[in-house]
C-alpha positions in Angstrom: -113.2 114.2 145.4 -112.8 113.3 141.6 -115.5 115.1 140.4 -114.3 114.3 136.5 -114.8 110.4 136.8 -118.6 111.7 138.3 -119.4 113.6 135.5 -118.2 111.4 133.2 -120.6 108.6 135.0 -123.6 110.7 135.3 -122.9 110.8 130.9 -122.8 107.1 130.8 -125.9 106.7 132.3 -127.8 109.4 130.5 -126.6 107.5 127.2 -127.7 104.7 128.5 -131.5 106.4 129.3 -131.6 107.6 125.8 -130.8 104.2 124.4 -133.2 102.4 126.8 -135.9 104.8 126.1 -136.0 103.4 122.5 -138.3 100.6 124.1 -141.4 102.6 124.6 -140.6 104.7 121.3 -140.7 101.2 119.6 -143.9 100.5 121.3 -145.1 103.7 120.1 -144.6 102.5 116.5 -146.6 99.3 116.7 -149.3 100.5 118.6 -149.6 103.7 116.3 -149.3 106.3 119.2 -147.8 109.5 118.9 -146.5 109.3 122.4 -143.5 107.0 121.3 -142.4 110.6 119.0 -142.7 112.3 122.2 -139.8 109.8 124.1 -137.7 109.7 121.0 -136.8 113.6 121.3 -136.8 113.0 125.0 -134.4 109.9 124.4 -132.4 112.2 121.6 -132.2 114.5 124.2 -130.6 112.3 127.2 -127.7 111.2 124.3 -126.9 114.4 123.6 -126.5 115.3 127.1 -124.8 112.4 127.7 -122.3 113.1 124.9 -121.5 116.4 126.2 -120.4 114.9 129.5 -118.2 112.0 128.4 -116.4 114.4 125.4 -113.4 114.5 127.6 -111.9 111.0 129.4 -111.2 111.6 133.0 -107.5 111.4 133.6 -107.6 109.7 136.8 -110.1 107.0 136.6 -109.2 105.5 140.2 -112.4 106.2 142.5 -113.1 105.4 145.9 -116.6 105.0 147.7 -117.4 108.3 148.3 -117.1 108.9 144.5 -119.2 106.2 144.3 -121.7 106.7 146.7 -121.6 110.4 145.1 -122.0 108.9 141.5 -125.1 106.5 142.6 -127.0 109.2 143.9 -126.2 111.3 141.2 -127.2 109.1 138.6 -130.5 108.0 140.3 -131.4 111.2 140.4 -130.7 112.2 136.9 -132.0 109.2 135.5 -135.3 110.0 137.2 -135.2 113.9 136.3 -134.9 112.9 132.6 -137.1 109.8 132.8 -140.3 111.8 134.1 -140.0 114.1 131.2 -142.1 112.0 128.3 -145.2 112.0 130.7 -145.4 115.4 131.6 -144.7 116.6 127.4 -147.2 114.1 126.4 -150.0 115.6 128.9 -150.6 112.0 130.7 -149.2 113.1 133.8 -149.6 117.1 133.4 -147.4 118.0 136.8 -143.7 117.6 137.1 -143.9 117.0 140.5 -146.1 113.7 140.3 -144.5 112.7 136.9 -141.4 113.0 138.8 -142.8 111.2 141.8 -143.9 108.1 139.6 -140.6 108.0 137.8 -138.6 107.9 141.0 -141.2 105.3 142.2 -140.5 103.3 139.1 -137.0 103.4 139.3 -136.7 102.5 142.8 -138.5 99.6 142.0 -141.6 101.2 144.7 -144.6 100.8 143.1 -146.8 103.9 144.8 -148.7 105.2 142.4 -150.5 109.4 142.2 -152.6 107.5 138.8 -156.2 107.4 139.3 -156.5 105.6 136.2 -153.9 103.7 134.9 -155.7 102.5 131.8 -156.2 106.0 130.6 -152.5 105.9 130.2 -151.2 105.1 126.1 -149.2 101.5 125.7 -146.2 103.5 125.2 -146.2 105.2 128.4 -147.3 102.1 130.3 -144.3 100.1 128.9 -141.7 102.7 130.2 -143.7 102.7 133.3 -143.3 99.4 134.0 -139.8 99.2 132.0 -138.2 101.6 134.8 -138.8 98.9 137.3 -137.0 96.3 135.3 -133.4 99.0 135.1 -134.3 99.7 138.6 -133.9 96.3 140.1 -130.7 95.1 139.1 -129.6 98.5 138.9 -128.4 100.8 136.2 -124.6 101.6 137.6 -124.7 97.4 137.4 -125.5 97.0 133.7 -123.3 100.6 133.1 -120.5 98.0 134.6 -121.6 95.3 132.5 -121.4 96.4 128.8 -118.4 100.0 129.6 -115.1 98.9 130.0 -113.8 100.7 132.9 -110.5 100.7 134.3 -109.1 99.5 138.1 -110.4 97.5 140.8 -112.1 100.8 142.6 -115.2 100.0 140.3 -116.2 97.6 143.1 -117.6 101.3 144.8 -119.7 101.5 142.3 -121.4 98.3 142.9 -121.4 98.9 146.5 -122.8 101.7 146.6 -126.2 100.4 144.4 -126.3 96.6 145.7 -128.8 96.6 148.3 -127.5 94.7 151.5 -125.3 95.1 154.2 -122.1 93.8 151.8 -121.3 92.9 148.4 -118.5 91.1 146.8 -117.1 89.9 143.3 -118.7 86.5 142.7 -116.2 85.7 140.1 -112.8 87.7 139.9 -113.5 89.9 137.3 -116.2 93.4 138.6 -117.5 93.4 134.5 -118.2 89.5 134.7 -119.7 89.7 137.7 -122.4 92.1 136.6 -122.8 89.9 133.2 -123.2 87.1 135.6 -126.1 88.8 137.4 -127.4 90.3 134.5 -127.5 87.0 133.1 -129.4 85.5 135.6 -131.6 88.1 135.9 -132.9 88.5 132.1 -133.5 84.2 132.2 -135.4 84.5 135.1 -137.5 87.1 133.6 -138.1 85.5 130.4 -139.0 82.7 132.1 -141.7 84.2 133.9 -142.8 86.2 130.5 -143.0 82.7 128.9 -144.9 81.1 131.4 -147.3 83.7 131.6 -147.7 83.7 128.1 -148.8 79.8 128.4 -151.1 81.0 131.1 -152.5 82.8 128.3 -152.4 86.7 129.4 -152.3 88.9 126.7 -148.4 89.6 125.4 -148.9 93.2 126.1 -149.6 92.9 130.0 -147.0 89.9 129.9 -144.4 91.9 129.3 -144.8 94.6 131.5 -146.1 92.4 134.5 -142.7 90.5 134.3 -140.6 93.4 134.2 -142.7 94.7 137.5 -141.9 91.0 139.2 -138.1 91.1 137.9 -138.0 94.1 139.5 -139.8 93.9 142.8 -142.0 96.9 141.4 -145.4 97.0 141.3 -146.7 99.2 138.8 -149.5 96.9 136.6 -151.4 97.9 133.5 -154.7 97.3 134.8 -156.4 99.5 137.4 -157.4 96.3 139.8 -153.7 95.4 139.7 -153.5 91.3 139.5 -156.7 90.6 140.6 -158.5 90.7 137.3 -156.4 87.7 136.1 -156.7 83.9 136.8 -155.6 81.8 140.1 -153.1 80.4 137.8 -151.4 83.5 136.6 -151.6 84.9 140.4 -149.9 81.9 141.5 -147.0 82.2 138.9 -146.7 86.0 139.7 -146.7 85.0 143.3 -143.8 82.2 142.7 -141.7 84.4 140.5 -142.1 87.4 143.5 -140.1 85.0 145.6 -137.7 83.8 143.5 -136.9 87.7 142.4 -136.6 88.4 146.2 -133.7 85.8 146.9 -130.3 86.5 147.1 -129.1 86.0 143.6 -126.0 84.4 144.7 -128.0 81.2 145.4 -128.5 81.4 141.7 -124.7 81.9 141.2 -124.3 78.5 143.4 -127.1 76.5 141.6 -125.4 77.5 137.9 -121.9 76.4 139.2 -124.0 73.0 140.7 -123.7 73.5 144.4 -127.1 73.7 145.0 -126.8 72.5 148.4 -124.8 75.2 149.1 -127.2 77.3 148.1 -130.3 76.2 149.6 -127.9 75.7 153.0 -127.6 80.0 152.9 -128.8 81.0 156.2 -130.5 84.0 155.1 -132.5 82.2 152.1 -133.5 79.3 154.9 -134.9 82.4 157.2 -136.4 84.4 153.6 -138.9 81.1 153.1 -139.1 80.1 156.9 -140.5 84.1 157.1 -142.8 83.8 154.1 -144.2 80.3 155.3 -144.7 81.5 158.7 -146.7 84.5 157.5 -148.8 82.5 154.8 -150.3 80.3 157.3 -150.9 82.8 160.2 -152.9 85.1 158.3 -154.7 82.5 155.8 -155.9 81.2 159.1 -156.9 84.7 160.4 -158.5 85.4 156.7 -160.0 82.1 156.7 -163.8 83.2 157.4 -163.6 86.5 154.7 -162.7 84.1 152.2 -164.8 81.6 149.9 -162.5 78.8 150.9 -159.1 77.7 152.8 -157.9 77.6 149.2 -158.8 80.9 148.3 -157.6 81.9 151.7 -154.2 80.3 150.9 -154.0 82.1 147.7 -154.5 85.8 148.7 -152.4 84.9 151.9 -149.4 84.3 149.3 -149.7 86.5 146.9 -150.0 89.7 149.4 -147.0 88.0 151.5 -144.4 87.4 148.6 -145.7 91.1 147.2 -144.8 92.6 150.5 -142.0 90.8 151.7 -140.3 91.1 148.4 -141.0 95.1 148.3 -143.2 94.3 144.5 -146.4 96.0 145.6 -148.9 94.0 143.8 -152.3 93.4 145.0 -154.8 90.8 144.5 -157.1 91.7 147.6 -157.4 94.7 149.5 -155.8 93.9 152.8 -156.7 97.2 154.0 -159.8 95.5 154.8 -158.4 92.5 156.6 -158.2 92.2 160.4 -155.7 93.7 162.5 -153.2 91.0 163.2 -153.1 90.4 159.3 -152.2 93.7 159.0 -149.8 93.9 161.3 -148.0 90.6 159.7 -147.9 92.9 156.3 -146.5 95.5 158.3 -143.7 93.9 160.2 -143.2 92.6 156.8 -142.4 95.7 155.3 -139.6 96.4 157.6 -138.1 93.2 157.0 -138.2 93.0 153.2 -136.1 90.4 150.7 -132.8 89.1 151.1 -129.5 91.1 150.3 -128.2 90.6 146.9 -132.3 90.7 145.8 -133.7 93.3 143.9 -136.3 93.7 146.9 -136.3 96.2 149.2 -136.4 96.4 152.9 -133.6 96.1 155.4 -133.1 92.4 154.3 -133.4 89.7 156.2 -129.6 89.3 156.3 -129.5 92.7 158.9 -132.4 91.0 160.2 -130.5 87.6 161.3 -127.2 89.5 162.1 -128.7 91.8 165.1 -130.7 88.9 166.8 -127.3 86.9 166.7 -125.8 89.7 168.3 -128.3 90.1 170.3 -128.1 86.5 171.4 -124.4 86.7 171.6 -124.6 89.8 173.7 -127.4 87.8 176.4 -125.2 84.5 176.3 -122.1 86.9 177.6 -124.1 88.1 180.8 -125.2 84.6 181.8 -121.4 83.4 180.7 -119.0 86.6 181.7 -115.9 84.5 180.7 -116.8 82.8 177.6 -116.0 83.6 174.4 -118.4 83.6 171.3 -118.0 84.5 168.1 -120.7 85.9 165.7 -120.9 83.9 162.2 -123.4 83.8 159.1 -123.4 80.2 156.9 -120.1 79.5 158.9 -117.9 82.4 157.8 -117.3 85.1 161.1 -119.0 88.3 160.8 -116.2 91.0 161.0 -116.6 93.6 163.3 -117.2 96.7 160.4 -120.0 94.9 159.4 -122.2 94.9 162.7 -120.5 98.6 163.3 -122.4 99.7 159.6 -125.3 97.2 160.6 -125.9 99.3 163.7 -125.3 102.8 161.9 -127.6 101.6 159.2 -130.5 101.2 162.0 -129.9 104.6 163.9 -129.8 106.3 160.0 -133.0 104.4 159.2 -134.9 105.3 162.2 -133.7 108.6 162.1 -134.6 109.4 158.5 -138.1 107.5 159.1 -139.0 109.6 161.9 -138.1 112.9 160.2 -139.8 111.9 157.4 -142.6 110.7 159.1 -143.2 114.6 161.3 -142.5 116.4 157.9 -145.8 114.1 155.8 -147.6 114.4 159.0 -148.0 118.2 159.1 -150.5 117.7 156.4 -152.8 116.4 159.2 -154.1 112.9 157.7 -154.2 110.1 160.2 -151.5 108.2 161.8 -152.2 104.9 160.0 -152.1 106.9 156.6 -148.6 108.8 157.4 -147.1 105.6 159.1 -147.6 103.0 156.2 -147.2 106.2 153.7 -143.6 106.6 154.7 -143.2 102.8 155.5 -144.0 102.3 151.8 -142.1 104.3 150.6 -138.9 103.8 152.9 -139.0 100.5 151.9 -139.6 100.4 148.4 -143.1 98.8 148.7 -145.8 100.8 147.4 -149.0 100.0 148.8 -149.9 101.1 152.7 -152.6 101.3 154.5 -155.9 103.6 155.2 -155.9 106.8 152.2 -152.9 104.8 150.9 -153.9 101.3 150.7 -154.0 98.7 147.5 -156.9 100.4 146.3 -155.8 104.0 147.0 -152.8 106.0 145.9 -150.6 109.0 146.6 -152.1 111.8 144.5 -153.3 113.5 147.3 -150.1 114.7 148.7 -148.9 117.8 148.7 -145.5 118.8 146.6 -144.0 119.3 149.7 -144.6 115.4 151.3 -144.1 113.8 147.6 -140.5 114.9 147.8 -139.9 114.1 151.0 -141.2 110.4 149.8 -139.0 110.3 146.8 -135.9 110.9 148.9 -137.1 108.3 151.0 -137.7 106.2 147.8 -134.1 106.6 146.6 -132.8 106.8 149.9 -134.3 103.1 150.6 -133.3 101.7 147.5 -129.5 103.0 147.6 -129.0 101.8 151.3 -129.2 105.1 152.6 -126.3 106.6 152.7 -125.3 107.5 148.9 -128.0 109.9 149.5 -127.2 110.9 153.1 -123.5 111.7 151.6 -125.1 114.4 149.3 -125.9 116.4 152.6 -122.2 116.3 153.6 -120.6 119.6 153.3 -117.6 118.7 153.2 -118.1 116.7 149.7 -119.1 119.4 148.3 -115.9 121.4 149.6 -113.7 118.8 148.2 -115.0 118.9 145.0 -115.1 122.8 144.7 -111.2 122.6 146.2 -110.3 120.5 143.5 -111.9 122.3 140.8 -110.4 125.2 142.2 -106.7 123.5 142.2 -107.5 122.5 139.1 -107.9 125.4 137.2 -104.9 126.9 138.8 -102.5 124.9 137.3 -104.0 124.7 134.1 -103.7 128.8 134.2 -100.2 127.9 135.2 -99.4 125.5 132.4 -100.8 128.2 130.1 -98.4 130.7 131.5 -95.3 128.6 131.3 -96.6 128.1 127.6 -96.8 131.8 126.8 
């Protein structure tokens, strides 16, 4: 494994967190808070570091996706580690552990929360709180791709690795002007939503922060009643822009280069709004009688749908409270999740539509032994290798899912609390069900279950396997064989010298 061009990633990004963390040192300034001196040494602190592990240029730059599944999970992890720092050194979140545990939930664009009280919590901090969501949901190894020149094709790994869905691909020839494009499309669609809100007239403050938590799929809101507090109106644009975040931003590619039709004919986007319209009007119907009127009905059905569908975590009601077969829509809903190429979470409704073609395919076959069928998404045939990884992705899911799910239930809550707990987690959502429902939150874990949930945070978000790989023995004996070989020859080459 070329653990040179890791390290040298890993340095990139921790730049990149010092630079970023200038944001909430900023906001510091103009609300007069000494926090924001607190995330400058933090931010000095993550450069420095950085610097010290890009001082030398990897000679081979060539990496393949092991290095980059490697170098994901690596760099989610660090970029969490050094993230949760300015909470615990300014005494707003006094344990690692849960300072950790909300970073990790911010950057994997999660949502669950251990604050009792958000408000209590300075502008400064609240800012980067709801600023890890924004990096989080395009991704960080993205934008590293977008703005550092880096050499050879193999950078595609990189992206592969982070992008959530079951593939990725250039949409332009060029890796760097692919992730500009995104980028691109990403920042205009959350300006758009600041701007809007802004007319809606919410303060600038929660504007801000509320549309990096959209943009993101996140979660985390300013105010401890989440979005309830504010107007219809503004819960209706939050609930809009929810949707639009969750849909596979290569409609938006299509749209910008005018093929709209080809973009609304996506298969998977047809089935994202088919789902979400589906859902709206079975549980505003089921709701109907808890609520004032069929419009007020209509309007919590949405919101809560597009905030679980898409993986945001939002809340407007507490849906804990509504009837079972509401519940179970949100639930099923939570496995689903966005489309691929989103920054929601999930197992997309790409995976989704795949299996129960194959599944169709497979039931077509025993009624017609001797025909032939082939399996095909928006025309184009599905390859093999992708319903192979489709079918490992569902045994690794279920597998990590139930392990975690034994592990957070030795604590002894009830089922319905463990269940939605690791659900919520798994799938980047935030908000579960019982002690973890919209108006609850996670504090009362133990160390033990809050790791377990921030692997499956970061697990979830990075497709699973970047952080499965880090269990794999025999990357780690790679890596310490090539260091090894390494500093042989160098020792060699010093000889020869002498």
């Amino acid at each position: 494994m070329n653990t040179s061009i890791v390290r040298y990633i890993l340095g990139s990004v921790l730049k990149i967190e010092g630079a970023l963390l200038m944001l909430p040192v900023i906001t510091g300034a103009i609300y007069g808070e000494s926090e924001g001196f607190t995330y400058l040494l933090v931010g000095l602190l993550c450069f420095l570091v950085g610097l010290l592990f890009t001082r030398r240029k990897p000679k081979d730059t060539i990496f393949y996706l092991k290095e980059g599944c490697i170098s994901t999970a690596l760099s989610w992890i660090v970029l969490s580690l050094f993230g949760a720092i300015p909470f615990m050194a300014t005494g707003e979140i006094p344990n690692y552990i849960d300072a950790l545990f909300e970073t990790v939930s911010g950057f994997t664009t999660t949502g669950a929360s251990i604050l009792t009280d958000v408000e209590a919590l300075s502008h400064t901090s609240l800012l980067w709180r709801s600023f890890t969501h924004w990096i989080g949901g395009m991704g960080v190894l993205v934008f590293l791709l977008a703005i550092i020149p880096m050499s050879g094709g193999s950078n595609i790994n990189l992206m592969r690795a982070e992008s959530p869905g079951p593939s990725v691909g250039k949409l332009v020839p060029k890796m760097k002007t692919t992730a500009l494009l995104l980028y691109r499309i990403y920042f205009l669609l959350t300006a758009a939503e600041f701007v809007i809100l802004l007319f809606c007239r919410m303060p600038v403050f929660d504007a801000i922060c509320l549309s990096f938590g959209t943009a993101g799929t996140g979660g985390f809101g300013v105010l401890n009643t989440s979005v309830a507090s504010y107007s219809v109106t503004i819960q209706w644009v939050i609930t809009v822009f929810m949707i639009l975040f969750g849909v596979n931003f290569n409609a938006y590619f299509f749209i910008l280069m005018h093929d709209a039709k080809k973009a609304f004919a996506m298969e998977e986007v047809k089935a994202y709004f088919g789902i979400i319209l589906a859902s709206i009007v079975m549980i505003s119907i089921n709701i109907y009688r808890m609520c004032d009127n069929l419009f007020d009905a209509v309007t919590k059905s949405a919101f809560q749908v597009a905030s679980v569908i898409t993986t945001t975590g939002f809340s407007t009601a507490d849906f804990d409270a509504w009837p079972s077969f509401s519940q179970t829509v949100l639930v099923l809903l939570m496995f689903v999740g966005a489309c691929a190429g989103s920054t929601g979470g999930g197992i997309k409704v790409s995976r989704i539509l795949i299996v129960l073609k194959a599944v169709a395919k497979e039931a077509f076959s025993y009624i017609h032994p001797k025909s032939i069928r082939h399996l095909s998404l928006d025309g184009t045939p599905v390859k093999h290798e992708v319903v192979r990884s489709i079918n490992v992705f569902f045994d690794t899911y279920i597998a990590i899912f139930i392990l975690s799910l034994l592990l957070v239930s030795l604590e002894g809550y009830d089922m319905q609390t463990n269940v939605t707990a690791v659900l919520a987690a798994f799938n980047n959502i935030g908000p579960g069900l019982a002690k973890v429902g919209p108006t609850q939150n996670f504090f009362f874990f133990s160390a033990l279950s809050k790791i377990v949930l921030m692997f499956d945070m970061l697990a979830g978000r990075l497709e699973l396997f970047p952080m499965v790989l880090l269990f794999h023995p025999t990357i780690w004996k790679e890596a310490f064989e090539r260091r090894y070989h390494s500093k042989k020859e160098i020792k060699k080459a010093n000889k020869k010298q002498a």
